[in-house]
N, C-alpha and C positions, 0 to 999 in steps of 0.2 A: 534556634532552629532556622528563623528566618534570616540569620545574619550568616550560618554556614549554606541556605539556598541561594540569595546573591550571589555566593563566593563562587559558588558551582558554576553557579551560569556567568559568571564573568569570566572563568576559568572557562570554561564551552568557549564562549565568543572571542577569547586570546587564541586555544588554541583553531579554532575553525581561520582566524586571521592569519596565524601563522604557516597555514597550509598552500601548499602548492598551488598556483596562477598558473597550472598547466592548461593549453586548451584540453577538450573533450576528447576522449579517446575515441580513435577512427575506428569504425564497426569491423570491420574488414579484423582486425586484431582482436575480435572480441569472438570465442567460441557458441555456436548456433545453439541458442539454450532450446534445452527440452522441457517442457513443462513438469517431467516426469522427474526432471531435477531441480524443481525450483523448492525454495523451505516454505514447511508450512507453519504453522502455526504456533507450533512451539519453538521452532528456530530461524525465526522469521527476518530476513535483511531484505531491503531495499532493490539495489543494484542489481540481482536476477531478475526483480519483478520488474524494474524499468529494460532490463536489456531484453526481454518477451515481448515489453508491451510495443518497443521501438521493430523490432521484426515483426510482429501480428503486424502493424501500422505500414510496414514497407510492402505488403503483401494487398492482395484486391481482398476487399471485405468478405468477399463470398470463402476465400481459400482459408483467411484467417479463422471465419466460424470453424469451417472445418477442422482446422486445426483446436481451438478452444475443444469440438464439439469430440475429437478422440482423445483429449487428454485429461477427460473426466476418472475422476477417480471416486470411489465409495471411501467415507471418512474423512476426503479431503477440503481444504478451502480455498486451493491453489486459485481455481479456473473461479469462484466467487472472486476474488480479490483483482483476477484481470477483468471480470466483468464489471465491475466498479469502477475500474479504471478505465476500462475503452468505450462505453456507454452512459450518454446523459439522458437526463427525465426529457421527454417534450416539455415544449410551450405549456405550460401553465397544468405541470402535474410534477409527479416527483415518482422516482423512484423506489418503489420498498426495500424496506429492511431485506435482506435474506431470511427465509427461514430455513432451520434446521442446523444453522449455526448456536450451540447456545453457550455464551461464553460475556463476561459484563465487561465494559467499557471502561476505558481507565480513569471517566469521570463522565458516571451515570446522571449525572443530572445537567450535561447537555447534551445538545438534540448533535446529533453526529450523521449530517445527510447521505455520506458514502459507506457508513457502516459496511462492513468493519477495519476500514480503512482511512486513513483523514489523507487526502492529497495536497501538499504546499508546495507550490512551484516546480511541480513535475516529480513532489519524491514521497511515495506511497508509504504512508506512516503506518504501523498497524496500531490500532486501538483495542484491540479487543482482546480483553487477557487471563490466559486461564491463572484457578490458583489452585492451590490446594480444596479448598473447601467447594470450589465449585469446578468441576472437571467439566470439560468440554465433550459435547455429546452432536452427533451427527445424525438426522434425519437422512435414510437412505434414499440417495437419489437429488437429495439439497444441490448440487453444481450443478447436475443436469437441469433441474426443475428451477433454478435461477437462472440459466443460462438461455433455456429458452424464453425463461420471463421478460429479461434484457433486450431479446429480439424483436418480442411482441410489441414492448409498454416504451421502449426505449430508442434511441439516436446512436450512432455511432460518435464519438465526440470529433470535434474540428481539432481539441487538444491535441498537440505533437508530444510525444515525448523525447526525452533525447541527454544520452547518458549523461550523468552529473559529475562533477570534480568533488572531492571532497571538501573544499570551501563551499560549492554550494551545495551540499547536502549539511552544513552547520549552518548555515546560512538557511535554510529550510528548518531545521530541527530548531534554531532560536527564534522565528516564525511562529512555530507551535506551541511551543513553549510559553511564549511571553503571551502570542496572540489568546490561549487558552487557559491560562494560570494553570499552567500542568508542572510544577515544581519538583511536586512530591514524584512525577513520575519523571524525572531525569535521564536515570541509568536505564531506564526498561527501552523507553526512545531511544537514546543515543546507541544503546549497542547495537539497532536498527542500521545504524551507517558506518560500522565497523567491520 
């Protein structure tokens, strides 16, 4: 088992090498996402959540709440997972968890400070994974009730983000991988940047 997980991930890291050295795709070419069409949670990729977070970030913070603050939806984790991403803890606090999301981690026994999200070099992993046995259940009003939490307890981040090539989003995913002994979950991450 452990000699077909090497293989895997050496296999990742050929093909993430052998991928296009294109620069970054100019915004201008990329269609104005709507939050209303970003995936959630069951069919969760990367690339809409970074091409959101890079327009909320082009816009004055005041228009981008706004924006965050109508594209709340009941049952969704959408507007959770950009607040994660555009909001850091103050000086010498952290954070919480989201509540209302309830859904376990792809490896419950570490501390996962962006829950439900891990972010490596600009490219929003998700972590949090339903399964069969445990169904993901939503607290009404949870993105609202985070979102203003972010406001209150929380920073806007200094972090840019700024669309990835697909060498560096394997370049990112073998990051996480190695940086968190996540082996076992290979396939559930990588379909993340596909």
């Amino acid at each position: 088992m452990r000699l077909r997980t090497s293989f895997l991930l050496t296999a990742l890291a050929l093909l993430g090498s052998a991928c296009s050295h294109a620069p970054e795709p100019a915004l201008s070419h990329l269609p104005e996402p709507a939050l209303s069409d970003l995936p959630d949670l069951f069919d969760y990729k990367v690339d809409p959540y970074i091409r959101m977070a890079v327009a909320l970030q082009s816009m004055d913070r005041s228009a981008a709440l706004n924006k965050l603050h109508a594209g709340v939806r009941k049952g969704s984790i959408r507007v959770i997972v950009l607040a994660r991403m555009l909001f850091v803890p103050r000086p010498g606090a952290d954070l919480e968890r989201p509540e209302g999301v309830l859904a376990h981690a792809i490896d419950e026994t570490r501390h996962w400070p962006q829950w439900p999200i891990e972010v490596v070099d600009g490219v929003p992993f998700l972590i949090a994974m339903p399964d069969q046995e445990l169904h993901v259940k939503w607290v009404p009003d949870a993105e609202e009730n985070y979102l203003q939490y972010c406001e209150t307890h929380g920073d806007w981040s200094p972090f840019h983000y700024s669309v990835k090539t697909t060498l560096q989003k394997y370049e990112a995913l073998t990051k996480l991988i190695f940086g968190q002994s996540l082996e076992s979950e290979v396939m559930f991450l990588k379909a993340q940047i596909e």
